[in-house]
Structure formats: C-alpha cells, structure tokens
C-alpha positions in Angstrom: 41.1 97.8 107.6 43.2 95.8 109.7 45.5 92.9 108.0 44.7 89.5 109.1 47.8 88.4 108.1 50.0 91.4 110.0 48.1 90.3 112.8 48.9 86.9 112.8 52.8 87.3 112.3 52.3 89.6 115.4 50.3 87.2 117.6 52.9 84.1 116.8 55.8 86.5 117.6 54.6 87.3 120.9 54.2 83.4 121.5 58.1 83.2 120.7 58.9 85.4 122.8 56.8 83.9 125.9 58.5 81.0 125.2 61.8 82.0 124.8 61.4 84.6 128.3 59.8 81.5 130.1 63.3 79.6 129.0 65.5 82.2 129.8 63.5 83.0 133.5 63.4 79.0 134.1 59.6 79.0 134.9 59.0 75.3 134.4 55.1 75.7 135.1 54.8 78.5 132.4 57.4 76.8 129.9 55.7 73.6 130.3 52.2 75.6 129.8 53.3 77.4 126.7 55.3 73.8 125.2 52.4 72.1 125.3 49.5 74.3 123.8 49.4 75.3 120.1 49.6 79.2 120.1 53.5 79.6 120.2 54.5 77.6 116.6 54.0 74.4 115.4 57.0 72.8 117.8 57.1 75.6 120.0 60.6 73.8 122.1 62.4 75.0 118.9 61.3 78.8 118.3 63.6 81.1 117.3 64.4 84.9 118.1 64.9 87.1 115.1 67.7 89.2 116.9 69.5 86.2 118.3 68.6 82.9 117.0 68.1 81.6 120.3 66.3 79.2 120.9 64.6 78.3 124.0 67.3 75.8 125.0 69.9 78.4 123.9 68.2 80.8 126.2 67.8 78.5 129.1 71.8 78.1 129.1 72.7 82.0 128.1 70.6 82.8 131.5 73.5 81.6 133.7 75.8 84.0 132.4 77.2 86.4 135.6 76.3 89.9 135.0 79.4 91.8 135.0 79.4 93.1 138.5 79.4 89.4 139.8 82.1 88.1 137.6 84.0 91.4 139.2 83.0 90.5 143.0 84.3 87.1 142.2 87.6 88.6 141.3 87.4 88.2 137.6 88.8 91.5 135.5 86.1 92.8 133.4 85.5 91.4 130.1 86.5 88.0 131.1 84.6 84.7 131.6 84.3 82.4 134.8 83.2 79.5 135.4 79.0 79.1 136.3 79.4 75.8 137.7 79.0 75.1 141.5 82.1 72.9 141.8 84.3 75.4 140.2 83.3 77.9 143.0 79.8 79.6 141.5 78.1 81.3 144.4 74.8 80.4 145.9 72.8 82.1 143.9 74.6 80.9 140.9 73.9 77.4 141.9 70.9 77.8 142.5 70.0 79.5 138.9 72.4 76.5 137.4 69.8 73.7 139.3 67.2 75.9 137.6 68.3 75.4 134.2 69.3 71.7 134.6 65.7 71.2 135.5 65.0 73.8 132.5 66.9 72.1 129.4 65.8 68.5 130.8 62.2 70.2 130.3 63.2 71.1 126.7 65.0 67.6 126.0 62.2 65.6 126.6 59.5 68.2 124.6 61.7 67.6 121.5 64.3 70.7 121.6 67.5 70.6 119.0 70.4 69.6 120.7 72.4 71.2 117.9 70.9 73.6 116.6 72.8 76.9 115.7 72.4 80.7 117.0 73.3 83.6 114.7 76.5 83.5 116.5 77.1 80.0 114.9 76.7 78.3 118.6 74.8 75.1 119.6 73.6 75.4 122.9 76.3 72.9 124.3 78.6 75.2 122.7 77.4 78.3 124.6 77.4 76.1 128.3 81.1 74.9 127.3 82.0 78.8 127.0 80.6 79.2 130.1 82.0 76.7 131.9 78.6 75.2 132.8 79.7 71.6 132.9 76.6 69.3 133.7 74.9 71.7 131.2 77.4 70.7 128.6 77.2 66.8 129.3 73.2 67.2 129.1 73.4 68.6 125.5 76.0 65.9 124.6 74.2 63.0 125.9 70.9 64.4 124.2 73.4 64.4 121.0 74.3 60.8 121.2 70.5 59.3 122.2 69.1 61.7 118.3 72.9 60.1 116.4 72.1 56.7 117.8 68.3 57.0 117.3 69.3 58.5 113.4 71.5 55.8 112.7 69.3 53.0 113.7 66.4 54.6 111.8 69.1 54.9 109.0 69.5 51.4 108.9 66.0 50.0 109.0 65.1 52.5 106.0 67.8 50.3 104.0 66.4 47.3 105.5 63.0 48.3 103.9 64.3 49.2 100.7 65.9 46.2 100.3 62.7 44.4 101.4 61.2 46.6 99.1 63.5 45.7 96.2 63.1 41.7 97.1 59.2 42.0 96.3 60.1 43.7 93.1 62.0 41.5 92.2 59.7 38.4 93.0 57.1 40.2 91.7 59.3 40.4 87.9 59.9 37.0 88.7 56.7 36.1 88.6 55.6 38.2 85.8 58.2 36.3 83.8 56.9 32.8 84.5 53.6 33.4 84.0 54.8 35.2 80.3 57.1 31.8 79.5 54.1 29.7 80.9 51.3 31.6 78.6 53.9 31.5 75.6 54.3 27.8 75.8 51.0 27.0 76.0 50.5 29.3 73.1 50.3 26.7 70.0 51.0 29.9 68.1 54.3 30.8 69.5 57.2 30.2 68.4 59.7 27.2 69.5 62.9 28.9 70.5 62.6 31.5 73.5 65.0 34.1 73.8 66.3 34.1 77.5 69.1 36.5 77.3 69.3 38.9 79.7 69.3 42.7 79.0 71.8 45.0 81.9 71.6 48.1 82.3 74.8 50.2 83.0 73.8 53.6 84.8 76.8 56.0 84.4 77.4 58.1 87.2 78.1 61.5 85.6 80.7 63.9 86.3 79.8 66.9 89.3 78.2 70.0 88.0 80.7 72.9 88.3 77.6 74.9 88.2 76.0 73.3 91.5 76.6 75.6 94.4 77.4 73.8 97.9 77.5 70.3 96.3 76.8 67.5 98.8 80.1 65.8 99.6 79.0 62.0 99.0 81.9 59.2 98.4 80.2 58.4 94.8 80.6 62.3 93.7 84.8 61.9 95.3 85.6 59.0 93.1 83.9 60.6 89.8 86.0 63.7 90.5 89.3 65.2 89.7 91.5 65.8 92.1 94.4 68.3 93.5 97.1 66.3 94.4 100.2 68.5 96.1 103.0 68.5 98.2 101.1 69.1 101.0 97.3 68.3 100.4 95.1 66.7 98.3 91.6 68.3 97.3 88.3 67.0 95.8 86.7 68.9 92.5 84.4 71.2 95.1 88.1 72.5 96.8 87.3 69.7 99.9 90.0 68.7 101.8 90.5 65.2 101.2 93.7 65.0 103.3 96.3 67.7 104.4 99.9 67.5 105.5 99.0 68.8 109.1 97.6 65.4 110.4 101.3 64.3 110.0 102.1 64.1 113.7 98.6 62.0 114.0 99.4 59.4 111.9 102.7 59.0 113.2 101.5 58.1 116.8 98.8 55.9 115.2 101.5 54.0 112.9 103.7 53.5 115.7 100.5 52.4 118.6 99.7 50.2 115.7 102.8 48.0 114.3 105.5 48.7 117.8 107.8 45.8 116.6 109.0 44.9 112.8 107.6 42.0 111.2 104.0 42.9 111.7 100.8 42.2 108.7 99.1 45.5 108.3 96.5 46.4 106.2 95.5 50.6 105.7 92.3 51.5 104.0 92.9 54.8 102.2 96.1 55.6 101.1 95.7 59.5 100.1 98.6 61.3 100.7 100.7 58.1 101.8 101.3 59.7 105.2 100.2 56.4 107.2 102.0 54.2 105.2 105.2 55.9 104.5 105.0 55.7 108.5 104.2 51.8 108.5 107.3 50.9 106.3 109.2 52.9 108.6 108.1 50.1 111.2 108.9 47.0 108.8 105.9 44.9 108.3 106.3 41.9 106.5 103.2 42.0 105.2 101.4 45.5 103.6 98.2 45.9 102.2 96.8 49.1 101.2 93.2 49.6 99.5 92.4 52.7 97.4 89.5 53.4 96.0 90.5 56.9 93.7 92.3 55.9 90.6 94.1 59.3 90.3 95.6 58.7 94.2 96.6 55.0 92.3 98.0 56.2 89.4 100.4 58.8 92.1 101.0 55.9 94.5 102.6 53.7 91.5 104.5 57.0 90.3 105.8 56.8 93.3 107.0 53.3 93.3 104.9 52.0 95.8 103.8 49.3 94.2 107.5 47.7 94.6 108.1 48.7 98.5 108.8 45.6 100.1 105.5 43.6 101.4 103.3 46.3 99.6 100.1 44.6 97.8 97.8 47.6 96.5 94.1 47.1 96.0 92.4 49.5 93.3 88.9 49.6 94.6 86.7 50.3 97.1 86.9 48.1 100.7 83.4 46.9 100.0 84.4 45.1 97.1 87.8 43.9 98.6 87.7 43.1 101.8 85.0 39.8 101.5 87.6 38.2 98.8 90.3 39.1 101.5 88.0 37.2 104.3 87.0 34.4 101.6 91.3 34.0 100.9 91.6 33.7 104.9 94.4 36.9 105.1 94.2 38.0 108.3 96.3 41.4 110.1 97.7 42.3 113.1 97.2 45.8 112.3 94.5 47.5 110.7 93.9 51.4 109.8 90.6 52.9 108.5 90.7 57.0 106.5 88.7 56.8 103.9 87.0 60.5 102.4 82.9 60.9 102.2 82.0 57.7 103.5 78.9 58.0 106.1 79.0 56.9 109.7 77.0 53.6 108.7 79.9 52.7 106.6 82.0 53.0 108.9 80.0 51.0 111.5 79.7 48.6 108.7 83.6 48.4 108.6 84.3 47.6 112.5 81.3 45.4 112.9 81.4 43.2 109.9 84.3 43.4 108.0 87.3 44.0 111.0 85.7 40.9 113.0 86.8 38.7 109.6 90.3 39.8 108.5 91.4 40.9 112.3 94.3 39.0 114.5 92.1 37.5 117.0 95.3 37.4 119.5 96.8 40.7 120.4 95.4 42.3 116.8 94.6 46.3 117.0 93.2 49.1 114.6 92.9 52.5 114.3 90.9 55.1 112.0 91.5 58.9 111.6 89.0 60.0 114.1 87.8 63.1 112.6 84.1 62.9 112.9 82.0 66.2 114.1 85.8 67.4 114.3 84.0 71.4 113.5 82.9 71.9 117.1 84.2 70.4 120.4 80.5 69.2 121.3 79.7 67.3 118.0 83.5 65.7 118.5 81.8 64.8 122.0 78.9 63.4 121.1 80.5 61.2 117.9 83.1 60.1 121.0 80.5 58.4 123.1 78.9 57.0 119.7 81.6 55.3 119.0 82.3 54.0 121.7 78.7 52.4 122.3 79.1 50.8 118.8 82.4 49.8 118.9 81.1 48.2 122.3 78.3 46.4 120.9 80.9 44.9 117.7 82.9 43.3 120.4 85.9 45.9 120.8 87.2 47.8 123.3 89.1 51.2 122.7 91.4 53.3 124.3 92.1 57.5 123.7 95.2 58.9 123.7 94.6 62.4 123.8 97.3 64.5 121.7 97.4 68.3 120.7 96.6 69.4 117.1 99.1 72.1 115.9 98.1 75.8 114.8 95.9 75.5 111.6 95.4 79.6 110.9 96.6 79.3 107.7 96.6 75.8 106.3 92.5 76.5 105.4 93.4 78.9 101.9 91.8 77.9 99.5 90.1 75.2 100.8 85.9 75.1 100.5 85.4 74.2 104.4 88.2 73.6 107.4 87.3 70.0 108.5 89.2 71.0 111.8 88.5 73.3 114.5 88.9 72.0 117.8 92.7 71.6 119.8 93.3 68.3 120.8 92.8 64.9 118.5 91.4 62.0 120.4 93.4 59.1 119.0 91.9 55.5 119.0 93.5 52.2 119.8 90.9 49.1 119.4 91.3 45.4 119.8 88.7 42.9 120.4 87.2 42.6 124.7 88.8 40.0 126.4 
C-alpha cells in the first residue's frame, strides 16, 4: 500500500525544484506560473533545496556564474572569478543572461522573496552577486534590504505605539474601577470613615542570565545584569560577547579627532567601555567632558582609574534614557557628541539622533559620531544599515558624511569570544551635523 504521506513529501519536492529550475533558467512566464499557484509550498518565492539551500532568488543570481571555459576565453586562469557585469566587460551573452536575472530577482522581490536569507554556504543572495561581481544584482538585494529594515522598524514602532495605547486603557480602565470602589464605599453607611489611599509598588527584579541557557539573546537589560570581563585589551559580557575590543583603536582615534579638531571644545560620549574614545578626547582638550555609562562594573574601573578627576570630566552612572532629558531640562548643550553603547536596538538608536541629539546638540557648527558597527558580519547587511541610516538621519534633520578607512587584520583577536562582531574590510566612519 502506497504511503500518502511519502507521496506527498515527493509531490512538494518536485514543486521546489520547478521553482527553483524556473529561477535558475530565468523563465519569467513559468516562475510567475508556479509563484502564484499553491502546489510548490506555502510561499513558494522562498523554497529551499535540500543540497544547497538555495533559494530561488539564490538560484536566479548563482545562474550568471561563467562556466569555466568562458571565464578561460576571457583570459581568466582557471579557478578564478570575473566579473558578470556588462560594464566590467561581460560578453553578450553574459549581458544578456544578467538582463535576464534583473528581470528574474525583481520577479522574486515583488512575490515576497528573502532578501537575506542564508544558503548552506552561509550566503545571502546579495552576497553570492557581490562574489560575482554582478553589481546591479547586488544593489537590487540591498535596496530590497533597506525597503523590509525600514518597513520592520516602522511596524516596530507602531506595535509600541499600541501597547502603550494599550496600557493607557488599562490604566483608565483601573482608574475607573477605583472611583466607582471609593464612590460605592462612601455611599456605604456601613463603611468605615478613614479610607486607606496608600499606594502598593511593585519592584520586578530582573534576575541574573542563566548559565544554563544556550545562545542567550544579547538584549541591553541581560548586559547590565551581567558580569563582565574587563582586560587589557577587551571587555566581554557573561555569554563571552564582545562588548568592546582594543582593535577599533585606530577608529576611534579618527572619530575623536573629526569630532573635537581644536582644544576647548564641550563633548559629551555615551558609553565609555574601554575608555578608548575618551582617553582620545582629553588628548584634544575639551573644556567641558561628559561621559554616560550605564554598567556599574565599567564605573567602578573608570573611577579606579581616576577618571573621575581628569580635568572637565563629569561621569553619569546610568543609562542615556534616564540622563539625557535632565541634561536637556539643565540647558547643557555640546559641540561634540559620540554615541557606542552595547545591545541597544536600532530604534534606540533612532530614538537617540531624533529626539535626544536635536536637544543637547550645538546648533552652530555642532557634530557627532557613533561606532558604526551595525550589520558589520556581511558587507551587504553593512550596505543596507548604510542607506538606513542615512534616510533616518535625513528625516531627523542631519546630514552625514563617510570617511571610509581600512579595518586592520582581525584572524586572531576572535579567541575566545562567543561571535566576531566584525567581518568586513573597511569601516565606514560617520560625521553628522544638522542640514543647513
């Protein structure tokens, strides 16, 4: 007797692979055929081969690969990569496959395809064009990247928007409750005279991180609970996270220095950590040196260190949230500001530039920085946050400028840490100020 089941797996397999061979062939009539019925899989633009992990956009892009006997006739040795793309000298018939797959992976876009999803080979498909050199490829996947981060962090902030609508009823709701309880009890000849209105708080304690959890969510609420590993040349979270290392040295140099050029400058840095930045910024004599910390084992190192009497140094134990409205309220304002904070989302950081810098900012000739580190694991995700940040910086009112820099060799400097938060060879450093 035949299994219905076994027959099943075998019919849905054979859908994958129609769609993945329609991908790989470009045939847009067929692809668009197979996308849009039912048989394939549930979202049949994001299949994936058992062998491979492809996916169909994956398969669209590996198609443009030369065979080895072109890359030969185009006077390539064997074994090495060229280029796919037409302006970089691709032939015809190259060309005209690369058109093909434009047309292919626009196809895939719009029917819902993963920009970033990954191949057994740990590749995105942007990754897989970039290593081929297929350029306009490569700035299709990006910009598909930046239209799902904007769309995520938009939908991001109206589910906090409903939660704090939601949280408003409550509470008018309690509210409520409560008046109608005082209103009943004072009408209630029975009750007594004297009503009790204190107040009852609850303090939740956030407890300590589970040794025991495997691949614990890095969150900035687990960091500040945590021990850390504080060294020579790095500092690491309880989970063995890189908080901050001694190779971003050269990085925060250049950012002290495009920050506070001339001595006598205010500057405030957000995250003190190793102390890399601002041993930098008193190299530049500021009159003025604030520096907000949120970790009260990197404060109890910072005033082992003495920092707490270098000249103009105020330190604020907390976290920027907290500090920076009583710094607005106080009217302090900088001339230099620099944001590197550890497990803070992208929406706190948006939340940084676009309400909090506008307040406590130089409105003539102030700048600011942050460590820009985001998607920092694979060139296309450090793309994609690029152009993200730029948009939002754009719609807080600032303008920015990249100074493009080279990372040194980090073979070695991962041991013994849980995941390198670096992988890519040239740091993108930002310069902002508000648009004239």
């Amino acid at each position: 007797m035949t299994d219905p089941l076994a027959d099943l797996e075998v019919d849905v397999d054979l859908a994958t692979q129609e769609v993945l061979l329609a991908a790989s062939q470009h045939d847009i009539p067929k692809l668009r055929s197979l996308l849009r019925s039912n048989e394939a899989a549930t979202n049949p633009a994001n299949v994936k081969d058992s062998e491979t992990g492809y996916s169909p956009l994956h398969a669209a892009i590996a198609a443009c690969e030369p065979e080895e006997d072109e890359k030969r006739a185009n006077g390539a040795p064997n074994g090495v990569e060229t280029n796919g793309t037409a302006e970089n000298g691709a032939s015809g018939q190259e060309s005209s496959t690369i058109q093909s797959a434009v047309q292919t992976v626009k196809l895939l876009l719009q029917e819902g395809a993963i920009w970033n999803d990954l191949d057994l080979n740990d590749e995105t498909p942007g990754c897989i064009a970039r290593r081929l050199g297929l350029t306009e490829l490569y700035e299709m996947v990006v910009d598909a990247g930046v239209r799902a981060e904007l769309l995520l962090n938009r939908l991001d902030g109206y589910e906090e928007l409903m939660e704090d609508q939601d949280e408003d009823e409550e509470m008018e709701d309690e509210e409520k409750a409560e008046d109608q309880e005082l209103t009943s009890t004072a009408e209630d000849e029975s009750a007594p005279q004297l009503v009790d209105t204190t107040t009852t708080t609850t303090t939740t304690i956030e407890q300590p991180p589970s040794e025991s959890e495997p691949n614990p969510a890095v969150t900035n609420t687990r960091y500040l609970s945590s021990n850390l590993t504080i060294q020579n040349d790095r500092i690491l979270d309880a989970d063995a996270n890189g908080v901050m290392m001694s190779w971003e040295t050269s990085i925060m140099s250049k950012s002290a220095k495009a920050l506070l050029p001339t001595p006598g400058l205010r500057v405030l840095n957000v995250g003190h950590g190793m102390g890399i930045v601002d041993t930098f910024f008193q190299e530049q004599s500021p009159c003025l040196h604030h520096i907000i910390e949120a970790h009260p084992s990197v404060v109890a190192e910072m005033k082992r260190k003495g920092w707490d009497t270098k000249p103009g140094v105020v330190i604020h134990e907390g976290r920027w949230q907290d500090i920076l409205p009583a710094l607005v309220a106080e009217g302090e304002t900088f001339d230099a500001i620099y944001y590197d904070t550890f497990a803070e989302s992208y929406g706190d950081f948006r939340e940084f530039f676009q309400e909090q810098v506008i307040g406590i900012l130089e409105q003539d000739g102030g700048k600011w920085g942050f460590f820009n580190g985001m998607g920092a694991d694979r060139q296309i995700s450090y793309d994609v946050y690029q152009k993200v940040v730029e948009m939002d910086l754009f719609e807080g009112g600032f303008d920015v400028a990249w100074e493009e820099i080279d990372v040194p060799k980090l073979e070695g400097e991962w041991e013994g840490v849980r995941r390198p938060y670096w992988n890519i060879e040239k740091y993108r450093l930002p310069l902002c100020k508000f648009m004239d």
